[in-house]
N, C-alpha and C positions, 0 to 999 in steps of 0.2 A: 371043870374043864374036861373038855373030851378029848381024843387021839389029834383029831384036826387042827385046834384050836390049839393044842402042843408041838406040834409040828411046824404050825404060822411062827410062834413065838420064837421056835430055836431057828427058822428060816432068818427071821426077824434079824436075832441075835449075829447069828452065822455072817449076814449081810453089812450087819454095822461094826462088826471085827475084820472084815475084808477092807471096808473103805476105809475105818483108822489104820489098819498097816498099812494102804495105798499113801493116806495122806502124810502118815512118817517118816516114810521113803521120799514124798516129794520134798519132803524139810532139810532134809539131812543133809546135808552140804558132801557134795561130791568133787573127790580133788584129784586133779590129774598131774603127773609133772612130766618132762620130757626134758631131752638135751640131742641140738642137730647139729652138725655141720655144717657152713657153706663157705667154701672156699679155705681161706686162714681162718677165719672166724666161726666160733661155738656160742651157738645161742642157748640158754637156757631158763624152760615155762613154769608158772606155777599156774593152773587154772583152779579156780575156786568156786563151782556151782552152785548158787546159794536163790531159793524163792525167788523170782524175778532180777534178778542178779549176777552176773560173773564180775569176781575181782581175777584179774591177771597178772601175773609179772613176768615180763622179759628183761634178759640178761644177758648181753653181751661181752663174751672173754670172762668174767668175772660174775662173783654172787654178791653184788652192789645192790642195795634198792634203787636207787636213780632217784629222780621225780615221780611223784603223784597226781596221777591226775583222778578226775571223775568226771562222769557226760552220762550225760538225759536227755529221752526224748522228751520234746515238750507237744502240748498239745494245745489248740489244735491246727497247728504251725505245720505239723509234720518236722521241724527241726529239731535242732541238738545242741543241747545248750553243755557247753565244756569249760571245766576251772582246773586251775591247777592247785590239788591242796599243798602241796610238797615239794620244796623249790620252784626253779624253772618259771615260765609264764605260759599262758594261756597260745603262744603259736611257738612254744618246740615241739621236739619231735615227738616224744607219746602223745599229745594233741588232738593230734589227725591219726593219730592208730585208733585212740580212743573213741573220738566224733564216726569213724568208718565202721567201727566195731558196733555201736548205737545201730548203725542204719542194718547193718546187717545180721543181728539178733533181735531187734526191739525191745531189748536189755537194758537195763540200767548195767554199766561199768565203771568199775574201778581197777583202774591200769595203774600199775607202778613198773618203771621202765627208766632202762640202764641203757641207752643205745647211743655211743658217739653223736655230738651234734656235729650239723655240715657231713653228713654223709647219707645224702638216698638210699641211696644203693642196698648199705645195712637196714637201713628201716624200714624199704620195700619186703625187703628177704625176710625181718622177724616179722612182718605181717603177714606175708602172702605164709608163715610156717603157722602161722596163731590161726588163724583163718583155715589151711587145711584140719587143723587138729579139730576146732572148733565143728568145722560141718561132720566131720567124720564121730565126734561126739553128738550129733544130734542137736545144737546149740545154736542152730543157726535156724531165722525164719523162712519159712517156704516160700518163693518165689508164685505171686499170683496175679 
């Protein structure tokens, strides 16, 4: 081998050690947590970044799990197909957080979620709080 032909090789090398630590960084599950205010009520996130994935949970007043849900998008429907693994049914309130979260990641989610039933208001509020965190982490899809 000559100078050249050594230098391809560790280029080679150098190049396929940059994209394995790229792609181990993408694996790696990235956790966010938070606690807000709003009004009397304290909400409290867990975001869980995970390969084509966020699991979330919110929490209201309390560190409850709540119900489980999960939502997919399905193809080539362009919809969102949503169940509930964990209590609850398929139209309480994490639901349509979860189904909302779908359209506006093109994520697969898994929400577990503690938030008063019969109340909007609160579950307007832990979304529009999920959703700021979410865009401000870069988890949300681009508008095109």
């Amino acid at each position: 081998m000559d100078g050249d032909e050594v230098e391809r090789v560790r280029g080679s090398i150098n190049e396929l050690s940059i994209k394995e630590q790229a792609d181990q960084a993408e694996a790696s599950p990235q956790i966010t947590c938070f606690s807000q205010a709003s009004g009397e009520d304290t909400f409290h996130f867990q975001i869980i970044r995970l390969h084509n994935q966020i699991y979330a949970w919110v929490g209201c007043n309390s560190a409850k799990f709540g119900h489980l849900y999960a939502a997919v998008p399905t193809r080539p429907s362009h919809t969102v197909g949503v169940t509930s693994l964990i209590g609850g049914a398929s139209d309480n309130t994490g639901s349509g957080i979860a189904r909302r979260l779908v359209l506006k990641t093109g994520l697969n989610i898994v929400l577990a979620c503690n938030i008063p039933k019969n109340n909007p208001m609160l579950e307007a509020n832990a979304e529009k709080m999920l959703m700021q965190k979410l865009i401000s982490l870069g988890y949300t899809k681009s508008r095109s």
